[in-house]
C-alpha positions in Angstrom: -1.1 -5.8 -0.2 -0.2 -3.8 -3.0 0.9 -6.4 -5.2 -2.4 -8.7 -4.4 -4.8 -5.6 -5.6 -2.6 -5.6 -8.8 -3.2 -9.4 -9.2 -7.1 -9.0 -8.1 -7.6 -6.3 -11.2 -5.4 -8.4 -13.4 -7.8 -11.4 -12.5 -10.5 -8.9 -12.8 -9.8 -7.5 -16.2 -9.3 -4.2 -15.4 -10.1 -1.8 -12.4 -12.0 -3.5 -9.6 -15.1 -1.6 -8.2 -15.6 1.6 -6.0 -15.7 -0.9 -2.8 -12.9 -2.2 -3.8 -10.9 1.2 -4.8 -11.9 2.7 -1.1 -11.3 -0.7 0.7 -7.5 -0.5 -0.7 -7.4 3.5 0.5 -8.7 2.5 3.7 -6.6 -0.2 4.3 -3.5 1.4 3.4 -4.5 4.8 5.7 -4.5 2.4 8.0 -1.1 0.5 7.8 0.5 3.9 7.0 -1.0 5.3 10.4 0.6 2.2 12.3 3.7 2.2 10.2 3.7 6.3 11.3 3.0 5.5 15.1 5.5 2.8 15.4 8.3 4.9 13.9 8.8 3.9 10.6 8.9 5.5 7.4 9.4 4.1 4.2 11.0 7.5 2.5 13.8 6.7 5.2 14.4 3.0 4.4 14.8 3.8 0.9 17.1 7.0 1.5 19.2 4.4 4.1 19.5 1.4 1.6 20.6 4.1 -0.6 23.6 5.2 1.3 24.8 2.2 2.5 
């Protein structure tokens, strides 16, 4: 998601419009909510792959 709203403002030619910019937060509240509910946290994965 992330890296396809980097692409879109490349394409773009700089940074996309307010719609846009609250689209992204919205989507990502979202996916961080689920992410949150289903047990997951990315500060974990990285601190795991870390110490492995």
């Amino acid at each position: 998601m992330l890296q396809g709203f980097k692409d879109a403002e490349f394409m773009w030619g700089g940074t996309l419009p307010d719609i846009s910019q609250q689209t992204m937060k919205a989507a990502l509240e979202l996916v961080d909510k689920e992410m949150n509910r289903l047990g997951f946290s990315i500060l974990n994965q990285e601190v795991s792959s870390l110490i492995v």
